[in-house]
C-alpha positions in Angstrom: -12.9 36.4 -11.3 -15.6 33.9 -11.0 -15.5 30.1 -9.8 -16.2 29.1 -13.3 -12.9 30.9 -14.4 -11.1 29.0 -11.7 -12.3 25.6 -13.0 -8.3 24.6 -14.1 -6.2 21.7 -14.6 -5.2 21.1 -11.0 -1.3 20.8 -10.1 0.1 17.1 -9.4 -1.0 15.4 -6.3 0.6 16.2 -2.7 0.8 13.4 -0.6 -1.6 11.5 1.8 -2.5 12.6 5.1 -0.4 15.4 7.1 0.9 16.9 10.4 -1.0 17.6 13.9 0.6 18.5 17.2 2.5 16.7 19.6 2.8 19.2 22.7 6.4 19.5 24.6 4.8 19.1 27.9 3.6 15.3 26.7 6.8 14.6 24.7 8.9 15.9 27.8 6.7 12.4 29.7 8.2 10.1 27.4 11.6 11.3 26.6 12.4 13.2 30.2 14.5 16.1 30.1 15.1 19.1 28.2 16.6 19.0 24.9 19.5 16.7 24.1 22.5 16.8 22.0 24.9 14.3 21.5 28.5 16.5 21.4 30.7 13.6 21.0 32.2 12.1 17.7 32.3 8.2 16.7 35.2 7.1 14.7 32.2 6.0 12.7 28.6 6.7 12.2 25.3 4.7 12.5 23.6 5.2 9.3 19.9 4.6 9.3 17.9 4.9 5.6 14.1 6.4 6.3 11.4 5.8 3.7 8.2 7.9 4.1 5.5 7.7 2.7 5.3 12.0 1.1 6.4 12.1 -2.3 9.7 14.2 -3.0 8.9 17.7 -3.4 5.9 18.1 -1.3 5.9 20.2 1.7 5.6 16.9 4.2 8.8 15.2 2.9 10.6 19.0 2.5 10.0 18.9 6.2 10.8 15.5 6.8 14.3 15.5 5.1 15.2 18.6 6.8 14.5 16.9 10.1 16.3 13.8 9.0 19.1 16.1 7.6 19.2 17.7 10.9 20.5 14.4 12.9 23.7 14.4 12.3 24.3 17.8 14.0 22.4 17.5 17.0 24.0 13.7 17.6 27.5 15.3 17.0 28.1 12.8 14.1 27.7 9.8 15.4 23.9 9.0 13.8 23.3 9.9 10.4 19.5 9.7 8.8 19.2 9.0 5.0 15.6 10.1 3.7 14.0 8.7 1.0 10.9 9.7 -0.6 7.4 7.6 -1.1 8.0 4.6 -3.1 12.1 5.4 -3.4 13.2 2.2 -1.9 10.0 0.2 -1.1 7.7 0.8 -4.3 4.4 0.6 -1.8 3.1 0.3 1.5 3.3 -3.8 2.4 7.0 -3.3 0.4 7.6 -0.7 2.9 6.2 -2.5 5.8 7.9 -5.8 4.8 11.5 -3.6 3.9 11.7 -2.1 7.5 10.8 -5.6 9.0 13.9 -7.4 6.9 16.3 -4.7 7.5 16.4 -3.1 4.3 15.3 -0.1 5.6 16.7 1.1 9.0 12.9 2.9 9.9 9.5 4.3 8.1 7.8 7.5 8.2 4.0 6.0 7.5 0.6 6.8 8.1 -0.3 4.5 11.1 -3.4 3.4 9.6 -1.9 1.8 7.0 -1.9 -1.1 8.6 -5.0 -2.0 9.6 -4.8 -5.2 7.8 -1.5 -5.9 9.7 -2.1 -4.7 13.2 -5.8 -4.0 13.4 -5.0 -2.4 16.8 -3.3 0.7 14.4 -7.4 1.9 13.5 -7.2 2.8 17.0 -3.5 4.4 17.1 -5.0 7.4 14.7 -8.2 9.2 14.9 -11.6 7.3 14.2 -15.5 8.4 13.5 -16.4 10.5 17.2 -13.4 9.4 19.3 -11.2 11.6 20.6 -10.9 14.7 18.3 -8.3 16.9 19.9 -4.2 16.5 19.1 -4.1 17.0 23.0 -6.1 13.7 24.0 -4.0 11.8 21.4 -0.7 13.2 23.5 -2.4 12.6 26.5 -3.0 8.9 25.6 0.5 8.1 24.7 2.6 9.8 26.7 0.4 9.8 30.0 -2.0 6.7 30.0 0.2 4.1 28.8 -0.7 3.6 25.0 2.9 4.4 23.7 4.1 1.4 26.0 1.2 -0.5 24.6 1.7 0.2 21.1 5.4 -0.8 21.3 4.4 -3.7 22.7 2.5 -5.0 19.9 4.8 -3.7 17.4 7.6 -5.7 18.8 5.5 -8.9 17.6 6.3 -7.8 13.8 10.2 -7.3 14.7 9.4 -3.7 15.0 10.2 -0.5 17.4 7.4 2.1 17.5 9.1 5.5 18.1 6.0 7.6 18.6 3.4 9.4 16.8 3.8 12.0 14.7 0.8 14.7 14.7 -1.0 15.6 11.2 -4.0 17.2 11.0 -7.7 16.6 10.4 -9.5 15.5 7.0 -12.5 17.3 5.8 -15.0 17.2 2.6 -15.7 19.5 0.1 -18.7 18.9 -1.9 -20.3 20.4 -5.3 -23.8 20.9 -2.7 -24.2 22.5 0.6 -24.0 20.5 3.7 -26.0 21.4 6.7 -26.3 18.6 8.8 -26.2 15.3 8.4 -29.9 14.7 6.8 -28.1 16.3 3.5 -25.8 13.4 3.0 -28.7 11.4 2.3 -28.3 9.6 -1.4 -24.8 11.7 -1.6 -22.0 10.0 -3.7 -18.7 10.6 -1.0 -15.3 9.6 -1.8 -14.1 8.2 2.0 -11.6 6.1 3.3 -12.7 2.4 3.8 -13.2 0.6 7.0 -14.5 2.6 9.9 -15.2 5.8 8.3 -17.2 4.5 5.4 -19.2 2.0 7.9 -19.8 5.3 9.3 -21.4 7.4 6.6 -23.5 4.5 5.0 -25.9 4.7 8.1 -26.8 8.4 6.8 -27.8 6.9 3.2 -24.4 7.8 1.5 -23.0 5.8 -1.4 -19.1 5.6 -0.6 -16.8 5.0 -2.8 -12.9 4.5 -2.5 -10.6 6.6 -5.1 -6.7 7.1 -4.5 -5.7 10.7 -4.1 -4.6 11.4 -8.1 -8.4 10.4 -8.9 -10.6 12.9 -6.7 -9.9 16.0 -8.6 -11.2 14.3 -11.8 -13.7 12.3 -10.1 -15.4 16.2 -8.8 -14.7 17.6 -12.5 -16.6 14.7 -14.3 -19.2 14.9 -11.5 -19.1 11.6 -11.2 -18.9 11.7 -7.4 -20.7 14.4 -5.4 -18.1 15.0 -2.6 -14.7 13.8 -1.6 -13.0 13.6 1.8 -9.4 14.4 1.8 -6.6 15.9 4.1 -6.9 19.8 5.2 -7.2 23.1 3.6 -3.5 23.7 3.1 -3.3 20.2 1.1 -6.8 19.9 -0.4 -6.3 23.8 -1.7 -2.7 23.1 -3.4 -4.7 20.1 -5.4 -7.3 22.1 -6.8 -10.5 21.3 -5.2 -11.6 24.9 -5.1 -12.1 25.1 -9.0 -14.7 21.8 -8.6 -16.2 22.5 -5.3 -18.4 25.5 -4.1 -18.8 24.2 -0.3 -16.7 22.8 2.8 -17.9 20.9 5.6 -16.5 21.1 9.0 -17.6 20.0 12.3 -18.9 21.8 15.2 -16.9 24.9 16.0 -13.5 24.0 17.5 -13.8 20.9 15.4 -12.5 20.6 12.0 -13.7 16.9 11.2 -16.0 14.6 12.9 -14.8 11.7 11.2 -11.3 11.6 11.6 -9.9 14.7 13.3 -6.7 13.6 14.2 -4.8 11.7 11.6 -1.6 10.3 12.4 1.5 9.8 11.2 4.5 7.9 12.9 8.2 6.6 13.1 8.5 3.0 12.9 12.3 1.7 12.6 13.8 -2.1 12.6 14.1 -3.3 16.3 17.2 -4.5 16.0 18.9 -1.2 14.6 16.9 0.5 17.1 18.7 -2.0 19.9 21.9 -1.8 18.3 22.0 2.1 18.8 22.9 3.6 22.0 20.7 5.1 25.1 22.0 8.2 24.6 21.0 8.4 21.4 17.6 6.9 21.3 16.9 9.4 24.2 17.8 11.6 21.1 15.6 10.3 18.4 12.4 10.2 20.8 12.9 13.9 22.2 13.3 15.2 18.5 10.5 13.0 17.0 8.9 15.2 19.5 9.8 18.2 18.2 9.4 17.3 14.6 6.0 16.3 15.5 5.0 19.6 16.8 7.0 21.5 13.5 4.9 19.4 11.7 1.7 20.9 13.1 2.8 24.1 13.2 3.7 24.1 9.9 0.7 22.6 8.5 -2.2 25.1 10.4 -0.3 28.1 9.5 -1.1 27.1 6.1 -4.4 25.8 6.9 -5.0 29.3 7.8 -3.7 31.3 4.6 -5.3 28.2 3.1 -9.2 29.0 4.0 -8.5 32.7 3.6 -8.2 31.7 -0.4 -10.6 29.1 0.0 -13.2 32.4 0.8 -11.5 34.5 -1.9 -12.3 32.1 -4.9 -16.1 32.1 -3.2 -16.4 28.6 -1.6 -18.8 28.7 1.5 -18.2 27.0 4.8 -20.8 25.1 6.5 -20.8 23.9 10.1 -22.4 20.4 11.4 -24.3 20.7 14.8 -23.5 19.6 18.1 -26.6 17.4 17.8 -25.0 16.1 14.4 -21.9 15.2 16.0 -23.9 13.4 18.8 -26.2 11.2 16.0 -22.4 10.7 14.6 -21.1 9.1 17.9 -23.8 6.6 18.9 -23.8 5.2 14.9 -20.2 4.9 15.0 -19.9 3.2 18.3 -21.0 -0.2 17.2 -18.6 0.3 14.7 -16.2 0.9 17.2 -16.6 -2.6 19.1 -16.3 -4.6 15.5 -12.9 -3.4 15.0 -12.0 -3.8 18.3 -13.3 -7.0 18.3 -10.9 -8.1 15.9 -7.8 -8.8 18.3 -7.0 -9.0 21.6 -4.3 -5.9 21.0 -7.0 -4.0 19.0 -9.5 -4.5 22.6 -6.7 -3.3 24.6 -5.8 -0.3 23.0 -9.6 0.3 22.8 -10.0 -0.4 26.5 -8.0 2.1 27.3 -9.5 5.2 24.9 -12.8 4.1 26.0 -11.7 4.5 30.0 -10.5 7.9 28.7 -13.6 9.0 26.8 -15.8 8.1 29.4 -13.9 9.9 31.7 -15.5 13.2 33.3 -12.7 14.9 32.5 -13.6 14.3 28.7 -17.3 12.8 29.0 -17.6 12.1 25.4 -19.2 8.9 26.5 -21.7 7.4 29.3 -22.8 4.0 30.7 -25.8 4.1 28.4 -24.2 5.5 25.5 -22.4 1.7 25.7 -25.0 -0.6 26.9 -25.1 -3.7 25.8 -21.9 -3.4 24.2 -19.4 -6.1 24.2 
């Protein structure tokens, strides 16, 4: 069957940006101990409602209301979690923010970088253009160097308890051209995300232009953009982008996205239900965040693998950016990276600390001169 065969109406839109891994090792730093469960019944139940931010039916919420589901076993009945699907309770993402704030909502299941405009520190609580691009240094950060501690510490301003981070997985573009390095994005029409990423890509001559989720598949079609950005191959395969793309772009081997390699996810809940529930039991909602967090990945690159294997089948070629590219990526992106961080005195600290990482032999992603004359 040929690509032009394939060239269907595409099934409804899945859900923004999903699963990466949170290891047990990192998760075992924060939470301590091995795996608890609450065997003890209340006379009665703490009832939290959850919003997130998957739509019902997709394979993120499916997993998210099975883990929410799951709560009431493992705390022996004494905390019960209510799911609710994207726009359920809260019809959008400042409804949302603003419902878990004022109580109507016991906690959130949201992309972190939603709220950029909120808590500009939260660009730098998810991945960003050539910063750390392993789920490993994003554990590492949180639950060894201090940034979960940090992050609830700014989230507490807005009347709000961080729980952790939830790994997703990296984004990637498919495109109606080949891509071989960065030179071909020149005069390229990209749908990308706004704010650092976008920055980003208009120093290699592309025109970016920002399109909600439902609008990339016909935006391809029509040819009206050249290329899109979007989540990973499990996703971006379910929404059709195989019948109006020939060509995938990924980073250097080992590294799916250059760009933002390491989307997050989190749970954010109301900090006073979160200090009206017991130790015990918010010892249990951190160690099985933890282990939802690692499903989640799990889940999500077992399907990025069947994913690319029918990617290949319906004849769609992967293409590979350099080393070299992925340097010429990092030193446009790091002014980029001061701006933002510029922007607050949270946002500098939680970028103080990634940079200390980065530039850390260990990691080496960044040197003295690499940041001269940066402020």
């Amino acid at each position: 069957m040929s690509k032009d065969d394939l060239r269907t109406d595409v099934r409804e839109e899945s859900p923004r940006r999903q699963f990466l891994k949170t290891s047990v090792a990192a998760a075992g730093a924060a939470v301590a101990g091995s795996s608890l469960m609450i065997t003890t019944n209340a006379s009665a139940a703490t009832t939290w409602k959850l919003q997130s931010v998957w739509d019902a039916g997709t394979v993120g919420y499916t997993l998210f209301e099975e883990w929410c589901n799951d709560m009431a076993e493992k705390s022996g009945g004494e905390l019960v979690f209510k799911p609710f699907p994207a726009k359920s309770v809260a019809a959008d993402n400042n409804a949302l923010f603003d419902a878990v704030r004022n109580g109507v909502l016991q906690g959130m299941n949201p992309f972190t970088l939603y709220w950029s405009g909120k808590i500009p520190a939260s660009v730098f609580l998810s991945s960003y253009p050539a910063g750390p691009d392993q789920p490993h240094q994003w554990d590492t950060m949180f639950y060894a160097l201090g940034m979960l501690e940090k992050t609830r510490e700014i989230y507490k301003k807005f009347g709000l308890f961080y729980v952790g981070p939830i790994q997703h997985d990296a984004n990637i573009i498919h495109s109606k051209k080949p891509v071989n390095s960065l030179d071909d994005l020149k005069g390229m029409k990209i749908r990308l995300p706004g704010g650092m990423v976008a920055e980003v890509f208009q120093q290699f001559g592309v025109s970016t232009v920002s399109l909600p989720g439902s609008d990339i598949f016909p935006a391809l079609e029509k040819g009206t953009i050249d290329a899109a950005d979007y989540v990973g191959p499990a996703v971006n395969y379910e929404l059709g982008f195989s019948q109006v793309t020939d060509y995938i772009l990924f980073g250097p081997p080992g590294v799916m996205s250059i760009y933002q390699p390491v989307d997050l996810m989190d749970l954010t809940v109301n900090m006073r239900a979160w200090n009206n529930l017991d130790p015990k039991l918010q010892q249990l909602v951190e160690e099985q965040l933890a282990n939802y967090s690692q499903k989640h990945y799990l889940t999500i690159q077992k399907r990025n693998i069947e994913a690319m294997e029918k990617f290949r089948a319906d004849g769609d070629t992967v293409s590979r950016l350099s080393q070299e590219d992925l340097m010429r990526f990092r030193k446009a992106a790091i002014p980029v990276w001061y701006r933002w961080a510029n922007k607050d005195a949270d946002a500098r600290a939680i970028f103080d600390m990634q940079l200390k990482y980065m530039m850390n032999d260990t990691v080496g992603y960044i040197t003295e001169e690499d940041i001269k004359g940066m402020e």
